[in-house]
N, C-alpha and C positions, 0 to 999 in steps of 0.2 A: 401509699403515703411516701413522699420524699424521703429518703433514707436520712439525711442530714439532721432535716424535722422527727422521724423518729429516733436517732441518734440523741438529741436532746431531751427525749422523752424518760431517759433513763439516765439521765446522768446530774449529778447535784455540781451543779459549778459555783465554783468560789472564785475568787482573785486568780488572776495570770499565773500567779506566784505558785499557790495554793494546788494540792493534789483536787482532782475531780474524779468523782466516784462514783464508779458506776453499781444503779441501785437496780439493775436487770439480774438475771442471773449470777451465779458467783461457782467458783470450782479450784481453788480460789481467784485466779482470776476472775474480770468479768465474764460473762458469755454471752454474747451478741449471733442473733439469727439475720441473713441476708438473703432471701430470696432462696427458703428454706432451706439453706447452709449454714452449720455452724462454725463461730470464729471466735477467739479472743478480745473481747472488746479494747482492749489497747492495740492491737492490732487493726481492727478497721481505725478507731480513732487516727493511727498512724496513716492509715488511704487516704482518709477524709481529708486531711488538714496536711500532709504531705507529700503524699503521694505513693507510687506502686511501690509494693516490696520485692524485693529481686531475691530469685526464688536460691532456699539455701540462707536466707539470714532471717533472723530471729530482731524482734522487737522486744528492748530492754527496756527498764524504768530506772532514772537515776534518782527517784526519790525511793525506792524498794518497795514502794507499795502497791501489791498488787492489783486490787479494783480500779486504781488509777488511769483517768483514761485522758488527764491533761498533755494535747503533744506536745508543749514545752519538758515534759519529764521524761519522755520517750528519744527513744536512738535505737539505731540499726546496730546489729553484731551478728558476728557467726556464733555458733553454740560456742565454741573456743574462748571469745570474746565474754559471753554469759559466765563461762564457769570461770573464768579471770575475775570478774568481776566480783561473783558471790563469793571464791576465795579470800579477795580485797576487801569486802565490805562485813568477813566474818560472820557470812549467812552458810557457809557451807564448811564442816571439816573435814578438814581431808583425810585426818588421822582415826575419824570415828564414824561412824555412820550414825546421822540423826536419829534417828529410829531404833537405833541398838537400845537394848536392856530399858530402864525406866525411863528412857527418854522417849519411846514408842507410848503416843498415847492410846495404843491397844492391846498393850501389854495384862497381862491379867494375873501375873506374881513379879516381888520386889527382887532385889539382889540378895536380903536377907532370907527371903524365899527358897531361892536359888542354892543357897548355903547349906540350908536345913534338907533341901531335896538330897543333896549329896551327900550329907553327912549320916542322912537318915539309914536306918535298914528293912523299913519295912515297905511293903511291897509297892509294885508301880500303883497296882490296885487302888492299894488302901491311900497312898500319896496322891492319887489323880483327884479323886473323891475330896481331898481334904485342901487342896490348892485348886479344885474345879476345872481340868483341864483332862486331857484324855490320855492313856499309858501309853502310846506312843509319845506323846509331848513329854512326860516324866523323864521316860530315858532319854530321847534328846536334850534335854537339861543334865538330866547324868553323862551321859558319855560326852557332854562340853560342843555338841553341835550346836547346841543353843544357849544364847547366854555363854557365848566361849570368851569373853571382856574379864567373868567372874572367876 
């Protein structure tokens, strides 16, 4: 099948204007297979409709969204130029790591959690059991390797 024609087999287009989404894979990006190689579906979109990428830059979305695979929302940058950008557009801080403490959506105790581990005196044992997490994890929450924000 023509790449182009499968390219449109997976993508929901709206207006010029408008983000297009791609409904293939997701990671979260798109993810587009080529001649069974895997790619960022905004990234072939940027081949297709623009042309080669020069090796060493990265393809941006200046709508932030990532399924997006409209190349009016795409542009070329180096990584430098990406992390510019998410700094700018307050997707990335630079004073916190996304993922710290309850902002990890894989977090499995709160901060007030965290309080009570430390505060506590009884054993990793019996604390592991009662927060569901393993006595090594206890004491890294005690001795502030983890959860070191709290």
């Amino acid at each position: 099948m023509h790449l182009l024609k499968k390219f449109w087999k997976f993508v929901d287009k709206q207006d010029r204007s408008e983000c297009w989404i791609w409904k293939g894979g997701k990671n979260p990006y798109g993810k587009a297979s080529v001649n069974g190689k895997h790619m960022g579906a905004h990234r072939l979109s940027y081949q297709l409709f623009k042309g080669i990428i020069p090796i060493g830059m990265q393809v941006l979305h200046r709508c932030d969204n990532k399924p997006c695979v409209n190349p009016d929302h795409l542009f070329l940058g180096t990584a430098k130029d990406n992390l510019e950008d998410a700094i700018s557009k307050n997707r990335l801080n630079v004073h916190q790591s996304k993922n710290e403490g309850e902002k990890n959506g894989r977090r499995k105790i709160t901060e007030d959690d965290v309080r009570s581990i430390r505060q506590s005196s009884e054993s990793t044992t019996v604390l592991a059991k009662k927060y569901g997490l393993e006595r090594h994890q206890i004491r890294l929450v005690q001795r502030r390797v983890r959860w070191s924000h709290i």
